[in-house]
C-alpha positions, -999 to +999 in steps of 0.1 A: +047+263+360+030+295+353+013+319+380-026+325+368-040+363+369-065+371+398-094+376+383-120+367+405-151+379+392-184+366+404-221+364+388-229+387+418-199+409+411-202+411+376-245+422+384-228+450+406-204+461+377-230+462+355-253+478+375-226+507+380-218+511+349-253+514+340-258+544+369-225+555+355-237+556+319-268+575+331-249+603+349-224+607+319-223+639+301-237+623+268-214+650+254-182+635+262-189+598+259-159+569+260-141+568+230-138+535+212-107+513+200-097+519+165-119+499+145-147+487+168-158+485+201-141+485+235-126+449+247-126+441+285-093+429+299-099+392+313-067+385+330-030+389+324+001+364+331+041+363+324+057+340+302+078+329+331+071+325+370+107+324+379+139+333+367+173+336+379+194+366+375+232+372+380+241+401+406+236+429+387+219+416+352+183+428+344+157+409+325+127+424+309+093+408+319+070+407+295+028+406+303+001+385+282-028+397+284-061+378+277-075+382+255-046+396+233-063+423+216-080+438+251-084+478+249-063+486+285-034+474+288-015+499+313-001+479+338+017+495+373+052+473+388+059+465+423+085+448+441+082+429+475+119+435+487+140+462+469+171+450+488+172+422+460+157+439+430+147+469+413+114+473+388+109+502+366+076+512+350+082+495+319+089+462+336+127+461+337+140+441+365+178+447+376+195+420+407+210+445+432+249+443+429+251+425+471+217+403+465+234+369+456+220+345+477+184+366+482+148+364+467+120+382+460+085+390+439+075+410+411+039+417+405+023+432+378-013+451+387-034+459+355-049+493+356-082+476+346-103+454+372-101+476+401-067+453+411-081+417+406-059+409+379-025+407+383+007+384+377+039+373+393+074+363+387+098+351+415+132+357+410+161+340+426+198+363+424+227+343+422+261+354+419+276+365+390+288+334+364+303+359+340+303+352+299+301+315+292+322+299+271+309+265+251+327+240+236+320+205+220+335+172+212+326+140+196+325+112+226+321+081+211+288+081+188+278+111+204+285+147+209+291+166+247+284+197+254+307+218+276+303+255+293+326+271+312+321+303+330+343+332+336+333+331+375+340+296+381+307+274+372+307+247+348+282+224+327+287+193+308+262+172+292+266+136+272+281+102+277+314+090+289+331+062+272+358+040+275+363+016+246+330+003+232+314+011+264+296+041+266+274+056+296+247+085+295+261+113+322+231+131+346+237+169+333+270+181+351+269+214+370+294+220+389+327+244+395+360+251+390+390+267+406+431+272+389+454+251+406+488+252+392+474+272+364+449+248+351+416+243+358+411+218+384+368+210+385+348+201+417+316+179+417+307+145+410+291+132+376+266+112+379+265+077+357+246+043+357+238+056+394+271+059+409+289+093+411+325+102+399+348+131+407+353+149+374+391+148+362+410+167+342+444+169+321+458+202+305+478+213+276+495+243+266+507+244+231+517+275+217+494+297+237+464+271+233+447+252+260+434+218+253+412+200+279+409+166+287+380+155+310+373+118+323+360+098+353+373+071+368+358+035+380+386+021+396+398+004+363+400+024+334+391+057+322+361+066+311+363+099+284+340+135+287+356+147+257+390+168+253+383+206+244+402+230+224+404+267+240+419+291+219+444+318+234+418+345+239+394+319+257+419+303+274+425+338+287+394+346+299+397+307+321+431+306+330+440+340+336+411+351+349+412+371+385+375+363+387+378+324+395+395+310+429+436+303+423+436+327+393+465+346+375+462+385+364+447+386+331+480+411+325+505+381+330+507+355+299+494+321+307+515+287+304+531+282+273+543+243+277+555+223+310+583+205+310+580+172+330+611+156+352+627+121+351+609+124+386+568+130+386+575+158+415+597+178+390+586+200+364+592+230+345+566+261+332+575+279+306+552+309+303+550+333+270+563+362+287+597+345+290+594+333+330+605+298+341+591+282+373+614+254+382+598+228+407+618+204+423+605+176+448+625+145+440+653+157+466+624+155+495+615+127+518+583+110+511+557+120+533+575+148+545+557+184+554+588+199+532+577+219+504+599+210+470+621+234+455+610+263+438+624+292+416+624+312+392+646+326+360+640+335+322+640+313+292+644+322+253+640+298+222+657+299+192+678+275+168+662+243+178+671+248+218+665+264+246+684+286+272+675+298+306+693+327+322+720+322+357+698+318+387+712+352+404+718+349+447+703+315+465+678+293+462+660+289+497+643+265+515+633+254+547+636+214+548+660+188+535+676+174+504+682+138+507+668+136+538+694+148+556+709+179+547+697+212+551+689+233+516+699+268+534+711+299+525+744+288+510+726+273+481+729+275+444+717+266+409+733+256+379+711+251+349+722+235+314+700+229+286+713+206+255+690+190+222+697+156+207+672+135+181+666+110+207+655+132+233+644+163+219+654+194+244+670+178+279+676+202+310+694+197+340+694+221+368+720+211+394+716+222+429+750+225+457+746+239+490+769+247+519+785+210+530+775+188+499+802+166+490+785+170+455+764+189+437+728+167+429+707+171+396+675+172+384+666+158+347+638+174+328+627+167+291+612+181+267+604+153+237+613+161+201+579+161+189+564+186+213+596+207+212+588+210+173+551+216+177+553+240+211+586+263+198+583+258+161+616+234+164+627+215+136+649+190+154+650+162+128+644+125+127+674+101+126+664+072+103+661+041+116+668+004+095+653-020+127+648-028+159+659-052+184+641-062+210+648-073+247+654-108+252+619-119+269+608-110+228+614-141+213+610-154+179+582-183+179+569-201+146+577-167+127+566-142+148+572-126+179+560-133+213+559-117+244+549-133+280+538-115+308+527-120+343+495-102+351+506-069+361+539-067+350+553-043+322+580-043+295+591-007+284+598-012+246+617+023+243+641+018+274+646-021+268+652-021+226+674-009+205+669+011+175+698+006+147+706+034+122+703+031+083+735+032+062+754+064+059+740+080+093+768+093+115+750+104+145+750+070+162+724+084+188+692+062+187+660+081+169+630+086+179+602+076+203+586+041+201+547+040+193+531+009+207+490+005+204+467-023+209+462-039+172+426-038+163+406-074+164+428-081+199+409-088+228+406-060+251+415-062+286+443-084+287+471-056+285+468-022+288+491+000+264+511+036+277+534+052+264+561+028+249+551+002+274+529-026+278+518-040+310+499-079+316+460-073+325+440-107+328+450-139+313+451-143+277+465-131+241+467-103+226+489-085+198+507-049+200+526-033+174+551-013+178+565+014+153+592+034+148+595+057+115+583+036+088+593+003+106+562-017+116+565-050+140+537-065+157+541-088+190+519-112+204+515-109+241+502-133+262+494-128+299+493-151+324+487-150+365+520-156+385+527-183+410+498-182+436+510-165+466+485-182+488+497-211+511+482-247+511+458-235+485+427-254+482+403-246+446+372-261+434+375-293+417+359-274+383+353-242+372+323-221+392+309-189+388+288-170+421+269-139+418+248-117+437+224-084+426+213-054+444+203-020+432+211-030+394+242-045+401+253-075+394+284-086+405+302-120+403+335-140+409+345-170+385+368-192+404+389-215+378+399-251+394+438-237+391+431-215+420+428-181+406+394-158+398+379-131+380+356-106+397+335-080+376+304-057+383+283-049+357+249-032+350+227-036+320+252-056+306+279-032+306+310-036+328+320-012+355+345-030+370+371-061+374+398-075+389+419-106+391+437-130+415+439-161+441+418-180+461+414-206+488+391-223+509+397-237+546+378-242+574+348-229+559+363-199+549+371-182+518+401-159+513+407-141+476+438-120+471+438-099+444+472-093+424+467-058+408+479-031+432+450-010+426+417-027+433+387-008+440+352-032+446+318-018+449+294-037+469+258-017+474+276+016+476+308+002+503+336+004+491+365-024+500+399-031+487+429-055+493+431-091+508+401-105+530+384-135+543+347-146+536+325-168+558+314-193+541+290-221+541+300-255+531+279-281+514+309-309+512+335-299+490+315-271+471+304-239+488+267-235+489+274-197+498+298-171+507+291-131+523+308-105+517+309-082+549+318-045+545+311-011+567+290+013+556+313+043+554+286+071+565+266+051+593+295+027+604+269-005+603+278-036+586+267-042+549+259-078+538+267-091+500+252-129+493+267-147+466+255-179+454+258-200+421+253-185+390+222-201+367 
């Protein structure tokens, strides 16, 4: 929206100008009179405007307005500046507008008075300040079939646009603005994005390879990830982000940035390795769960060099207030031992072994570094070990020529820790090689097992078929998945198959009961899914109780969200059930939310 020029001329006006200009013609020294525009006559100003009404300016940035004048070739067009509050902003005479270096937070008006019209025509601009978002820095990356747009700020703000995927499914994304802050050295973002109207916290992963930062973003539905696209920063942008002083939880800009981490047999443990040569050893495995005890922390220096890496003595006593074990104090009498070896198998292992005043025994913490990003990170060249074939655990069996796998929903096999991987011919090092690769094969039906790392874990009932590689050994398995025994008591199912639903807002969400006791739950929108889960039933008494067997079950009814085991009231029509609800609090006004399902079709 533009502001119009005042120019409020009326007939009776415009008789009065003419009329004076008329007396003023007559008492002009016809001597001296006006001089024309080059080229023709004079041409009356009728109004002027800006191209823009408002604009935002950082603390301290300037923008120069520019005026229109109507009509574009008028004779005057000297214009004079003002400024309603000059706590927030300066004007000069030429139109320049600088945000005062404190005015984040404040407003105020510019106006433009043209020197012809006596002062009735004139233009404004309002102009917010906002603090300072520093150079932007935008990246891209394909997202399915389409391409998101990211921009992130020296001073903490952020701005993605695009879809998120996961799979084949792919949802349009409300344009993200939000921040960011450096925790642990990454950039950790707040905000919600907004998709197929329900909002999600924006995640993030980071990698630091070789001085490079690469950044994975994704939201999560309760079931799977959805992708915003990972982000390659190179070491002078990842600089200006990381090392910034300017964002909350920044380093100094003068101290090198994370090199690589180095994660423990233990999630609580890790290592960073930064380019300037300092380690930061965390160690948390040694403290009680849910205890206020902060993990271990030091530091020492670490150098690379013929495919390994060494870390200098840990010099006096590693200190801590709290307990290792649970029961004995980490004091002052403490110490760290720290021993770093390489093998094929695992690439670069270190164990750091802590003793303290009392201990029996020393206790150790296992970090690794694997082969591939010890090559890639520290330019490495720890080689392969060849490998002739695999064996498998024993629940791999060998059925009508192939092999089969079967798994209980929610149960997982881990191919690298449970198989074994036999040299070729004329290998000495009898260490097994490599890391096993394990992927979904393509034509399988997704959903029934979900694929990480080297292991594969049961989803919802049916078959699907993995392979697994190794070197240049191929082997594919097929997986099927089954529920496992009911853990409900005195279970009573539908004599066939039904399917209940119930909509509101968009949503349409549904449970299948099967007549061997079990269902499947999903809510979708627009024919997409947004989430799922699996499990028991039973009806008694006109009640209905479900129990679902994944661990992690998130359910969204009407924007309440409920989780776990619970009973339904019901109403019974014989042996079917006419209806059930769904009762679930609100979790902003406390007051009970109602869900009604009833037969599908």
């Amino acid at each position: 929206m533009k502001h119009k020029s005042k120019w409020l001329v009326s007939l009776a006006a415009a008789a009065m100008l003419a009329l004076s200009a008329g007396v003023f013609a007559a008492c002009t020294d016809p001597e001296q009179p006006p001089e024309p525009t080059p080229g023709g006559d004079t041409v009356a100003l009728q109004g002027i405007s800006f191209a823009e009404d408002e604009i935002s300016l950082e603390v301290g940035e300037s923008v120069q307005l520019e005026v229109i004048f109507t009509p574009e070739n008028a004779t005057n067009k000297n214009v004079t500046w003002e400024v309603d509050f000059d706590d927030t902003c300066t004007v000069d005479e030429n139109g320049l507008v600088t945000a005062k270096e404190d005015a984040a937070g404040k407003a105020c008006t510019i106006t433009a008075t043209a020197e012809e019209g006596d002062g009735l025509y004139q233009a404004y601009c309002s102009i917010s300040v906002i603090a300072a978002r520093g150079e932007g820095i935008q990246k891209t990356a394909a997202v399915g079939t389409n391409t998101n747009t990211l921009i992130m700020y020296e001073y903490g703000d952020v701005e993605l646009t695009g879809v998120a995927v996961s799979g084949s499914t792919e949802l349009a994304i409300e344009p993200y603005t939000g921040s960011y802050q450096i925790v642990d050295n990454a950039p950790a973002f707040s905000g919600q994005v907004t998709a197929m109207g329900f909002s999600f916290p924006v995640l993030a992963d980071a990698t630091f390879e070789n001085q490079q930062l690469q950044l994975r973003l994704y939201i999560n539905n309760g079931t799977s990830d959805f992708e915003l696209g990972t982000y390659d920063f190179s070491k002078e942008e990842a600089a200006k982000l990381v090392g910034s002083t300017k964002v909350e939880g920044g380093i100094d800009t003068t101290v090198a940035y994370i090199q690589t981490t180095i994660a423990g047999t233990n999630a609580a443990d890790s290592i960073q390795l930064w380019s300037d040569g300092k380690a930061v050893f965390t160690v948390g495995s040694f403290v009680p769960a849910g205890s206020s005890v902060s993990p271990v922390s030091f530091e020492t220096t670490w150098e690379a060099a013929d495919n390994a890496l060494t870390f200098a003595p840990v010099s006096g006593t590693v200190n801590t207030a709290g307990q290792m074990s649970g029961t004995v104090a980490f004091g002052d009498a403490s110490s760290v031992t720290i021993q770093s070896e390489t093998d094929t198998k695992n690439g670069v292992t270190v164990t750091a072994s802590f003793s303290w005043e009392g201990a029996a025994a020393p206790v150790s913490a296992t970090f690794n570094l694997a082969r591939e990003v010890a090559n890639s990170a520290f330019g490495f060249d720890i080689p392969y070990i060849e490998t002739e074939s695999i064996t498998f655990a024993p629940s791999v069996v060998e059925q009508d020529g192939k092999k089969t796998l079967a798994l209980n929903s929610g149960a997982s096999l881990d191919l690298y820790a449970t198989s074994t991987l036999s040299p070729a011919e004329g290998v000495t090092d009898l260490v097994s090689a490599l890391t096993v690769g394990v992927a979904l094969k393509e034509g399988s039906e997704e959903g029934v097992v979900t694929v990480s790392g080297s292991s594969v874990t049961g989803a919802k009932p049916g078959t699907a078929t993995i392979v697994v590689t190794v070197d240049d050994i191929t082997e594919e398995i097929e997986v099927t998945v089954a529920f496992p025994a009911s853990v409900l008591t005195g279970s009573n199912a539908f004599a066939e198959d039904v399917t209940y639903s119930s909509e509101a807002s968009g949503i349409t969400t549904s449970f299948a009961f099967g007549a061997d006791g079990t269902f499947y739950f999903t809510a979708s929108a627009f024919g997409l899914t947004l989430f799922s889960s699996y499990g028991y039933y039973n009806i008694a008494d006109g009640a209905m109780e479900v129990q679902y067997f994944n661990t992690a079950v998130a359910l969204l009814y009407g924007g309440n969200l409920f989780t776990g085991v619970a009973s339904y009231e019901a109403v019974t029509d014989g042996n079917t059930v006419a209806s059930f609800t769904i009762v679930t609090t609100d979790g902003t006004t406390g007051e009970p939310v109602e869900s009604v399902f009833t037969p599908a079709g």
